[in-house]
N, C-alpha and C positions, 0 to 999 in steps of 0.2 A: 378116266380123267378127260378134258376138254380138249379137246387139240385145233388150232386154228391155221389152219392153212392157206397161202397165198399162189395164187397160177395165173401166169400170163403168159402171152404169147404177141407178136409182131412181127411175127414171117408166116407165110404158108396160109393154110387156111384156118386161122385162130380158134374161130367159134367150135371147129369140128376136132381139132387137137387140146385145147380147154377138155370138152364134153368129154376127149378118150381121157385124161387127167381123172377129173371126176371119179368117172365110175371106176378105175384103178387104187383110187383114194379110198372109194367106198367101202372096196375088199378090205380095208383095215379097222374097220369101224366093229365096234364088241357086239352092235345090234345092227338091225337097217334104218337107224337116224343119220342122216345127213341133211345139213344144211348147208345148201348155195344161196349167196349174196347174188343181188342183180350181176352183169356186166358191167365194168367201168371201161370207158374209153381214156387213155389219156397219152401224155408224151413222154417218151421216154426219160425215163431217171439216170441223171450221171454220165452223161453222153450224148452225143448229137446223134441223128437220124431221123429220113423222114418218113418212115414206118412207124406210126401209133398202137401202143399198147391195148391189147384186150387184159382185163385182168379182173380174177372174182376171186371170193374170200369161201374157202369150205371149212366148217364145222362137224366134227367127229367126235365120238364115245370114245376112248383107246384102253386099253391095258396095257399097251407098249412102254417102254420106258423109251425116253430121249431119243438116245443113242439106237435102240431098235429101230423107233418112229423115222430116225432122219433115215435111217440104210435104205427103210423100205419104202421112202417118197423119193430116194435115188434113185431106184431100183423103177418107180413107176415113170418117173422122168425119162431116163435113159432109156426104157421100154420106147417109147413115144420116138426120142432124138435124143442121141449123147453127145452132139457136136456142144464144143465148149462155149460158155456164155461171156469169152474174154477173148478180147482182139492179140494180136502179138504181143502188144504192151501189155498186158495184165489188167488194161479197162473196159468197160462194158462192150457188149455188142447186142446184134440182133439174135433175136431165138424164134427159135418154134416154140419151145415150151420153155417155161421155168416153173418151179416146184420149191415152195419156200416154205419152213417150220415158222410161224409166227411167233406163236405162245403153246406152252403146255400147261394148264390150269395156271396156278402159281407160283409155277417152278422157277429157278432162275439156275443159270447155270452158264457157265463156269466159279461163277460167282459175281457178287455187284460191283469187284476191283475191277476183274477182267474186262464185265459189261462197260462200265464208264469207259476205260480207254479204248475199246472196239466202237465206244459210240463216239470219242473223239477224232475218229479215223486211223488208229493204228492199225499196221495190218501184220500177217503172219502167223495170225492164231487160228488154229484147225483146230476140231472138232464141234461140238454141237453148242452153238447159244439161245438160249433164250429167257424171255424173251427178244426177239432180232431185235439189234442194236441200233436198227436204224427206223423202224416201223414209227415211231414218231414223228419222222419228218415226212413219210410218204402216203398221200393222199389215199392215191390208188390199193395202199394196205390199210391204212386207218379207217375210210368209208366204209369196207367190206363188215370191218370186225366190229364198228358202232353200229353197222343194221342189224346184224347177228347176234352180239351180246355186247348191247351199250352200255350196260353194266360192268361188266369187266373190270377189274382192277391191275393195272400195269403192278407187280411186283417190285420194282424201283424206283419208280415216278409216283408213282400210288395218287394215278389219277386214270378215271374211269375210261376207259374206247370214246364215249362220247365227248370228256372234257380234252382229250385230247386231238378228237380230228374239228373241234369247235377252235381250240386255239390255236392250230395250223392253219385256217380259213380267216381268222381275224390276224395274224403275222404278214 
C-alpha cells in the first residue's frame, strides 16, 4: 500500500537530519521505490518562531499496517532526536526532526467521526489517524503529496492532493 510521509526540520542542520530521515524511511519500503518531493521552505505552522521549516513529502511501497507504519516512523524519528515537539504548554515548538503519517492508500482511521472532530481541533485522542487531520490546511504537506501523487484521493473530502493544495492557495 501507499504510504505518504511528511519530514521537517527547523533546528540543527535540517538538510542533513531530513537525508538521515529518508534513508531510515527507506528501510521500510517492501522494494527500493522511494519517492522525495523537492524541499519546501516555509514558516512555522501553529506557533511563533524565527527558525523556518525545511520539510519534504516521502512516498513508499509498505506491507505494514497503520499501527506498525506509525511505531516504526517513531522509532526512525527518535533514532535521529527524541526531544519532544511540544513546549511546557502542550504547543508547538522547534525540532530537529519531525516524522509525520500522512496518508495510508485509502485508509482512514479511526474512523470519519473521530477524523471530523480531530480536524475541528479536539484534542486527546491517541493512536494512529489517517488520513492526518490537518494536512488540508498545511501547504508544506499538501505541495509535497500534489507533486508525488496529484492524483490522490483524500478518503473524506474525496478531493484529489491537487484540488486541495489548489484551494488552499486561492483561500
Amino acid at each position: 500500500m501507499k504510504a505518504h510521509v511528511n519530514i521537517g526540520s527547523n533546528l540543527g542542520n535540517s538538510r542533513s537530519l531530513i537525508e538521515r530521515a529518508v534513508a531510515g524511511i527507506a528501510l521500510l519500503c517492501d522494494d527500493d521505490c522511494v519517492k522525495v518531493s523537492d524541499i519546501i521552505e516555509s514558516e512555522p505552522w501553529g506557533f511563533e518562531s524565527a527558525n523556518r521549516f525545511l520539510n519534504v513529502g516521502v512516498e513508499i511501497e509498505t506491507h505494514l499496517d497503520a499501527e506498525a507504519l506509525l511505531a516504526r516512523l517513531i522509532e526512525v524519528q527518535d533514532s535521529i532526536c527524541d526531544a519532544s515537539h511540544r513546549d511546557a504548554e502542550g504547543g508547538y515548538a522547534d525540532r530537529e526532526i519531525d516524522v509525520d503519517l500522512i496518508f495510508l492508500g485509502d485508509l482512514v482511521m479511526p474512523g470519519e467521526g473521530m477524523w471530523r472532530r480531530a480536524a475541528d481541533g479536539e484534542t486527546g485522542h491517541s493512536g494512529v489517524i489517517v488520513p492526518h487531520p490537518r494536512m488540508h490546511l498545511r501547504g508544506f504537506v499538501l505541495r509535497p503529496v500534489a507533486q508525488l501523487s496529484p492524483d490522490w484521493v483524500h478518503p473524506v473530502l474525496r478531493l484529489t492532493a491537487s484540488e486541495m493544495f489548489r484551494a488552499l492557495n486561492e483561500s
